[in-house]
BALUM-800781 format. One line per field, with one value per residue (C-alpha): residue number from 1; x, y, z. Coordinates in Angstrom, 2 decimals. Layout:
nr <- (NUM,...)
px <- (X,...)
py <- (Y,...)
pz <- (Z,...)
This chain:
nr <- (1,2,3,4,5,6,7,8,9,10,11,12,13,14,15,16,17,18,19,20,21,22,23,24,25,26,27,28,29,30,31,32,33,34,35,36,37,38,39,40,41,42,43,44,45,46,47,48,49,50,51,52,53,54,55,56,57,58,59,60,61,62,63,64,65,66,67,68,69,70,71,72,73,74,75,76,77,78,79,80,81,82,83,84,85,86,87,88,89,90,91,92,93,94,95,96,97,98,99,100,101,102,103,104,105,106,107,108,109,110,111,112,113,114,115,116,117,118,119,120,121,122,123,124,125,126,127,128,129,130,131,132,133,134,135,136,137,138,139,140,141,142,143,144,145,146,147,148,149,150,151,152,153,154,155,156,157,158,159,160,161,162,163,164,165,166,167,168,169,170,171,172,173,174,175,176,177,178,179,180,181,182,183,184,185,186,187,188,189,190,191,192,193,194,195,196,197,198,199,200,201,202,203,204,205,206,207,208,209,210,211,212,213,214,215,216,217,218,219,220,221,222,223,224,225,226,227,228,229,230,231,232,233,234,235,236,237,238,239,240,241,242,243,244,245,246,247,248,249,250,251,252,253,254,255,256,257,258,259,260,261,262,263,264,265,266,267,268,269,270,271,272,273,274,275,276,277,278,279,280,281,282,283,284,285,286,287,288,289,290,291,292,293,294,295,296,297,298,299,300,301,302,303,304,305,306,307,308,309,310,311)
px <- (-2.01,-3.38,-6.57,-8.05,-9.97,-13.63,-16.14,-19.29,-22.29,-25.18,-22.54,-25.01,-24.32,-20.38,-20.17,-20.25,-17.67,-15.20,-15.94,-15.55,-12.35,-10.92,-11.59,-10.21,-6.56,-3.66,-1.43,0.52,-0.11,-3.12,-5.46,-9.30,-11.55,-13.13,-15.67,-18.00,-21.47,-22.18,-25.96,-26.64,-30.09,-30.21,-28.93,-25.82,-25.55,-27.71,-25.04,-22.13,-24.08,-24.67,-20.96,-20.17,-22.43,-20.53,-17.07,-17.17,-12.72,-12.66,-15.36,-16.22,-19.22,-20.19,-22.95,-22.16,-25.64,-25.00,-24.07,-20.56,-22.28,-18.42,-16.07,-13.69,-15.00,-15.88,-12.35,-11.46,-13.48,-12.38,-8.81,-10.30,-11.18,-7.37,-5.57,-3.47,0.12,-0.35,-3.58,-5.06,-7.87,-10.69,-12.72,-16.30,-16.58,-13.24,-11.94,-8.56,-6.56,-5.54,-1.91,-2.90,-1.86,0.81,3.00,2.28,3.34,6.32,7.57,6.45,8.25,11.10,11.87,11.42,14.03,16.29,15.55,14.39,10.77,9.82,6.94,6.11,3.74,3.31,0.85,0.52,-0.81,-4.33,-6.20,-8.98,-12.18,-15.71,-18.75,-18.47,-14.95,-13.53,-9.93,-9.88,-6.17,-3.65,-2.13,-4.06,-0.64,-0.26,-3.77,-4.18,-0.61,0.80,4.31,5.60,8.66,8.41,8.76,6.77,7.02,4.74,2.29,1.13,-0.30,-1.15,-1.77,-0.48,-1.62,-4.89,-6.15,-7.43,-3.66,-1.92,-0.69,0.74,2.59,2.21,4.57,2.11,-0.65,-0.20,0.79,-2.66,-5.12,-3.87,-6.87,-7.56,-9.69,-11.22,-13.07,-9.61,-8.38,-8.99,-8.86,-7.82,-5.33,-4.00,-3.44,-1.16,1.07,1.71,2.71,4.47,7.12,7.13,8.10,8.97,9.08,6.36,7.29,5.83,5.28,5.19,2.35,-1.43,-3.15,-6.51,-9.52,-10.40,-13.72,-15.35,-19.23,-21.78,-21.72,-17.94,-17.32,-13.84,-13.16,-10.34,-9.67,-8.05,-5.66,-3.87,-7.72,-8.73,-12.08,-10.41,-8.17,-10.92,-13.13,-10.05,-9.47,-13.37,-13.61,-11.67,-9.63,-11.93,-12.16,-8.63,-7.67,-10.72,-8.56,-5.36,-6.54,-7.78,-4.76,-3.09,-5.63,-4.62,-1.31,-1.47,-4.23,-1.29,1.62,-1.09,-1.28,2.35,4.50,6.17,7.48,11.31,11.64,14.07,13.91,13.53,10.04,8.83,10.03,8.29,5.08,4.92,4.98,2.76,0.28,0.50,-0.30,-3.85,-2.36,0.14,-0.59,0.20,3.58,4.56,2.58,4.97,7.98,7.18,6.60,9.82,11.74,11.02,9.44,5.97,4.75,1.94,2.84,2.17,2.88,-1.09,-1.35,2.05,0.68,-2.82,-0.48,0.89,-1.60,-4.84,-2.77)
py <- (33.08,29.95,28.16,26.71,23.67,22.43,19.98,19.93,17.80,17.97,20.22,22.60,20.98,22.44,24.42,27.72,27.33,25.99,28.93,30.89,29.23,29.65,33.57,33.87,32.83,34.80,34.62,36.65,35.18,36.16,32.72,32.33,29.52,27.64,25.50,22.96,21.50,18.50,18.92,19.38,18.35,20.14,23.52,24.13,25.32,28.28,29.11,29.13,31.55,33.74,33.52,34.47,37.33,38.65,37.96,38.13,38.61,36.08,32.91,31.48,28.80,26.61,24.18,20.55,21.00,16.50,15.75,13.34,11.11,10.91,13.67,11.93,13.01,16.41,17.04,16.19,18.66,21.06,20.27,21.99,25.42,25.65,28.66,29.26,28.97,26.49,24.50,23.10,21.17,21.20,18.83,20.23,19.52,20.56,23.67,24.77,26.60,30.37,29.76,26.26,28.04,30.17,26.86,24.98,27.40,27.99,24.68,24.66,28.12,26.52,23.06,25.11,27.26,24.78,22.40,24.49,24.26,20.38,19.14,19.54,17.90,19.27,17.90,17.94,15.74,16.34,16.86,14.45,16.13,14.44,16.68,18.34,19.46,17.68,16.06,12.59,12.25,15.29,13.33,11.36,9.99,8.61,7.48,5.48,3.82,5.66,5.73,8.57,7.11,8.77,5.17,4.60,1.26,1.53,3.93,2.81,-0.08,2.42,5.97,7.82,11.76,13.14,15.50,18.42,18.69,18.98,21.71,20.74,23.03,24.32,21.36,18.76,20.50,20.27,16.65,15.80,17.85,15.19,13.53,10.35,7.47,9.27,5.71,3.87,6.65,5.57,9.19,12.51,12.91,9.10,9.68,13.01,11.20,8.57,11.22,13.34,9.88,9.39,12.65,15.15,14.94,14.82,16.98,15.79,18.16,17.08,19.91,19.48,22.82,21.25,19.78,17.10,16.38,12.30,12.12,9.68,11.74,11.11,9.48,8.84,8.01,8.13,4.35,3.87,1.64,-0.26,-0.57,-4.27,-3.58,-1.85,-5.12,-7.09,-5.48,-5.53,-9.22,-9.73,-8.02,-10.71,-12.29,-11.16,-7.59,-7.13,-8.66,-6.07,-3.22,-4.24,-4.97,-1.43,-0.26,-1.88,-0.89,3.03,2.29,0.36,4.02,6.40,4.30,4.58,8.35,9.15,6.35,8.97,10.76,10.63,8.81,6.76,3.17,1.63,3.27,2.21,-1.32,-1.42,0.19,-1.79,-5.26,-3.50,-2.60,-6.54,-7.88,-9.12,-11.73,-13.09,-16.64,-16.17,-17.32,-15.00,-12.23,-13.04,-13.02,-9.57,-8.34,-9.72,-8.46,-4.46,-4.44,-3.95,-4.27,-1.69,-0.18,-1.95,-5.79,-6.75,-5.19,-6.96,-10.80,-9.73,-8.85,-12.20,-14.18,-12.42,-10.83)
pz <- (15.24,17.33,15.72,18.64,17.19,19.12,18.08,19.58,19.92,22.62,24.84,26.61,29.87,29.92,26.85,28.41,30.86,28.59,25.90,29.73,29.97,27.14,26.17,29.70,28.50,29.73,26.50,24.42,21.09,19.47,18.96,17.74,18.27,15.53,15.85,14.05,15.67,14.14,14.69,18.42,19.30,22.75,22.86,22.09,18.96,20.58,23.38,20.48,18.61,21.27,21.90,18.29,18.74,21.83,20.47,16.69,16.32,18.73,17.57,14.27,14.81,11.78,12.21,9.70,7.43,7.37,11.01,10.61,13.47,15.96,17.44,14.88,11.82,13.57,14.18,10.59,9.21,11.45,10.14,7.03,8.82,10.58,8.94,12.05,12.60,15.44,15.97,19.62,19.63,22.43,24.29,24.39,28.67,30.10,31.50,30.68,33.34,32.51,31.12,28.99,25.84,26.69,28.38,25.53,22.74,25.16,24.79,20.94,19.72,22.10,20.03,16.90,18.24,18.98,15.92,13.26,11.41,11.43,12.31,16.05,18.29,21.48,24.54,28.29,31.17,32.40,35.73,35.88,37.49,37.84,37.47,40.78,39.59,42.63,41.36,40.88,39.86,38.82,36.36,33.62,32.51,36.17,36.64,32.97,33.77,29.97,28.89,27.34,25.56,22.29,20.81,17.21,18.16,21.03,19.72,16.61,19.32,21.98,22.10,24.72,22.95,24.71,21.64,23.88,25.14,22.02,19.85,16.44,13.79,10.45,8.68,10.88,9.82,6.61,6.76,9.19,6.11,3.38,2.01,3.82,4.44,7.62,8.68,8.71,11.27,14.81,16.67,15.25,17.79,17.50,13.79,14.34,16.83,14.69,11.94,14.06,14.93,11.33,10.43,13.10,16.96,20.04,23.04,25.98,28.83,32.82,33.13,33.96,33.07,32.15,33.94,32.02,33.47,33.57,33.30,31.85,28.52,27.97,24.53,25.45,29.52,31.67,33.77,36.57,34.75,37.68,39.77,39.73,38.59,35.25,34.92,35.18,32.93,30.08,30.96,30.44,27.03,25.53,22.99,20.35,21.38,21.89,18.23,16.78,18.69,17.11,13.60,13.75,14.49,12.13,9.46,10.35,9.96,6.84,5.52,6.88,4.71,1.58,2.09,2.65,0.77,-0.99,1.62,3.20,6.62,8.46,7.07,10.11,10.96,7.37,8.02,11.34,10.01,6.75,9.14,11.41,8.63,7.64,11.11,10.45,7.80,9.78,12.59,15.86,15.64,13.24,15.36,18.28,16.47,15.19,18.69,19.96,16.73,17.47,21.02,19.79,23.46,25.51,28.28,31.41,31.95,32.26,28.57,27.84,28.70,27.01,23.93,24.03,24.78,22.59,20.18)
């Protein structure tokens, strides 16, 4: 069984051609969709019931009675509801193209396969569509200038997961529901990347099936990341911005080593995670000399100078 994982919040806009989209799924495994309003003020929460009504097997709505105020938090609770095998997790204003879940629990029954049970992160690329559904890129890898490396080293600095493309397993599951300091988590989807490096493996698919579409609404944007106007605007933000960003960063890493010290993993990763979580006490010499020590650099050499210079 697939839990398919969707928070909502003032979605009526969308809503019901994603819930379209996905009950339309050509796959063979059997998968549900759970999902959690977190206290819509339009009407939204109206359209999910009137799903639930029409597909009661299929849709399980639950409304937060204290609204968690981000998609974030949202998603964490969710993480609660999962009893699945496999869990996906869905953006409340994309569309997901007919075979999205059968590719991606392809790949995912594939590495098992191969590798045995261990925790598993699987995601895809995305088509970026604005509100006319007219493409603006067909890959969101491509178009954000993201490297998909595999490298703990660069994502604990930069994420490069899109939550409403991945799929994780049970063993990641279970790892992603341990209690933690939600507000020292960046993004849901952040978070089990980082875990899945620590302790398991990300499987990163050259595949696009889902319109991931850009409006004013968006609480989390795709840039065109090599445009002049988005260099300028991350050149613009500043010094002080980008050391906020990286603190943060830091600060998740530093919650996740707090949550699972006791757990096996390569020594390496611990040593570059425990530095990593320490970053906000170190000068800027010692900053740089961690950077050149394990290649804590972003992708892209604009982000690489900005590293240098800000961070």
């Amino acid at each position: 069984m697939i839990d398919i994982l969707l928070a909502t919040y003032n979605g009526e806009k969308f809503i019901k051609e994603l819930l379209d989209s996905l009950l339309n799924q050509k796959c063979e495994e059997d998968f549900c969709i759970r999902i959690r309003d977190d206290g819509s003020k339009d009407a939204t929460f109206t359209i999910l019931k009137e799903y639930q009504e029409q597909y009661p097997e299929k849709i399980f709505v639950k409304e937060n009675q204290v609204p968690t105020g981000s998609a974030k938090c949202n998603f964490f609770k969710l993480l609660e509801d999962a009893k699945g095998d496999y869990v996906m997790f869905c953006d409340q204003d994309d569309i997901w193209e007919e075979h999205k879940v059968q590719i991606t629990i392809d790949a995912m029954k594939k590495q098992e396969k191969e590798k045995g049970i261990y925790p598993v992160l699987v995601c895809t690329d995305l088509k970026i569509i604005n509100e006319k559904k007219e493409i603006l890129s067909s890959s969101f890898r491509k178009y954000m200038n993201l490297e998909n490396d595999g490298k703990l080293r660069r994502l604990i600095l930069q994420n490069n997961v899109t939550g409403c493309t991945m799929m994780v397993n049970q063993p990641l599951l279970n790892l992603m529901k341990r209690k933690v300091k939600v507000e020292n988590i960046l993004m849901h989807d952040h978070y089990a990347a980082i875990l899945a490096l620590m302790f398991g493996e990300i499987v990163y698919l050259n595949k696009s099936p889902i319109l991931y579409r850009q409006h004013a609404d968006n609480s989390v944007g795709a840039k065109d990341a090599k445009s002049i106007s988005y260099l300028f605007d991350r050149w613009k933000r500043g010094k002080k911005r980008y050391q906020k960003d990286l603190f943060a960063s830091a600060r998740q890493v530093n919650e996740i080593l707090n949550c699972f010290s006791n757990e096996k993993m390569d020594e390496n990763s611990r040593k570059l995670l425990e530095e990593y979580a320490r970053i906000e006490k170190m000068g800027k010499l010692q900053r740089i000399r961690f950077y050149l020590k394990y290649k804590v650099f972003k992708y892209g050499w604009i982000r690489c100078v900005m590293g240098f210079v800000w961070g």
